[in-house]
C-alpha positions, 0 to 999 in steps of 0.5 A, spaced: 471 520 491 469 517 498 474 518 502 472 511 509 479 512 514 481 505 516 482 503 522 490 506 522 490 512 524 491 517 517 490 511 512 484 511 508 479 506 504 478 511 497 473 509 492 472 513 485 464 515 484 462 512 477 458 516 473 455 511 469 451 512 462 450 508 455 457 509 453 460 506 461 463 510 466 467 516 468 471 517 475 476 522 478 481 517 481 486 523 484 484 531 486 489 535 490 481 538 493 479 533 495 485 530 497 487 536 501 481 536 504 482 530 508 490 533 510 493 528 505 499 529 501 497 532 494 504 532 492 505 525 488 511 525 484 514 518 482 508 513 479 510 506 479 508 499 475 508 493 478 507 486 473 507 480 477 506 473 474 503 468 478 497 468 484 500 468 491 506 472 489 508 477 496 512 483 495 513 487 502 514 488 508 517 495 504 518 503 506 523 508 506 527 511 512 527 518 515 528 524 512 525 519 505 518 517 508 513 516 503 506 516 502 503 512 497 497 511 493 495 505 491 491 501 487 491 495 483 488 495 475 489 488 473 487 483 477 487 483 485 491 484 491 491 483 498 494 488 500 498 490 507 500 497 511 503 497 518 503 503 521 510 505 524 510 512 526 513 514 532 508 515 537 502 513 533 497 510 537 496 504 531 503 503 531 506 496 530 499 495 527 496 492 520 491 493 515 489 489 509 484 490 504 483 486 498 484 491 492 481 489 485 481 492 477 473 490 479 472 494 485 477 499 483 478 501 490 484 505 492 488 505 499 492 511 501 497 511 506 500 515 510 508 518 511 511 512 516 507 506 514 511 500 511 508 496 504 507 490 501 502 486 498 500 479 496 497 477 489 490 473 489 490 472 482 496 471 475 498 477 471 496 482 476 498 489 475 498 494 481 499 502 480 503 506 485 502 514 487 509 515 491 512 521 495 518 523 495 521 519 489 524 513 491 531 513 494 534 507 493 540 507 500 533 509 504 529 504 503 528 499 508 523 493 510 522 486 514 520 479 513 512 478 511 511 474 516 514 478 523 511 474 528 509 480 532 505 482 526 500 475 524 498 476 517 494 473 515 496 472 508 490 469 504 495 464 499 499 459 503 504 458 497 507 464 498 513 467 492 518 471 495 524 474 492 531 472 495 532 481 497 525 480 501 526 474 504 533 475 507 530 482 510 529 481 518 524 478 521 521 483 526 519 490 526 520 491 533 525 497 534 523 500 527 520 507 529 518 512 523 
């Protein structure tokens, strides 16, 4: 695996090394080694699926509140994302910045984030599926979020016909004051 750090502090770009023959290619997609060697968390407890119908679909901004911060793991393995981490760490030189990468079951990219990141992503293509790695597991009366457009933020989401559920578009609009 490649391990590439992201402009966030912490956060990472990870790429399986394919080793490629007549019969296609095989790929480690997670060591505790390797993952260790980085400080990243090797302790990934709750695996997740998320199925999403229709391109330009948004899910996001999410994360979960002290003491149940997560740290994720995420790929998408059919179709591709537009996914989005925005550091919210106290004290951490990148807070209040974001991050995107385009995540596709082609590239077969991942993008590790750490403890104190807020989540979310948006689907460029129909039926695309993403695959997360989390930990701790999810707790429901932890869990926290704000609006995928936060002014202070500017993303640029890649589709402007945007899907959004009720729950997420009634989170509040800025981050400001959230510190992880």
């Amino acid at each position: 695996m490649i391990f590439d750090p992201l402009r966030l502090a912490g956060a990472y770009r990870i790429k399986p090394e394919l080793i490629v023959d007549e019969r296609g290619a095989f790929a480690r997609r997670f060591c505790a080694d390797s993952f260790r060697a980085y400080g990243l968390e090797t302790h990934l407890v709750q695996r997740s699926i998320s199925f999403n119908t229709h391109a330009g679909t948004l899910r996001g901004m999410h994360f979960q509140a002290p003491p149940h911060l997560e740290a994720k793991l995420v790929r998408c393995t059919r179709g591709a994302i537009f996914d989005v981490m925005i550091d919210l760490r106290e004290g951490s030189p990148t807070y209040g910045q974001w991050h995107g990468e385009e995540l596709t079951a082609e590239n077969r990219l991942m993008v590790y984030l750490p403890k104190g990141f807020a989540h979310g992503f948006q689907t460029l293509v129909d039926n695309t599926e993403v695959d997360y790695e989390i930990t701790p597991a999810h707790v429901p009366g932890a869990a926290g979020g704000f609006r995928f457009d936060a002014p202070a933020l500017g993303i640029d989401w890649p589709i402007a016909d945007i899907i959004v559920s009720e729950r997420d578009n009634a989170l509040p609009a800025s981050f400001v004051g959230i510190r992880l």
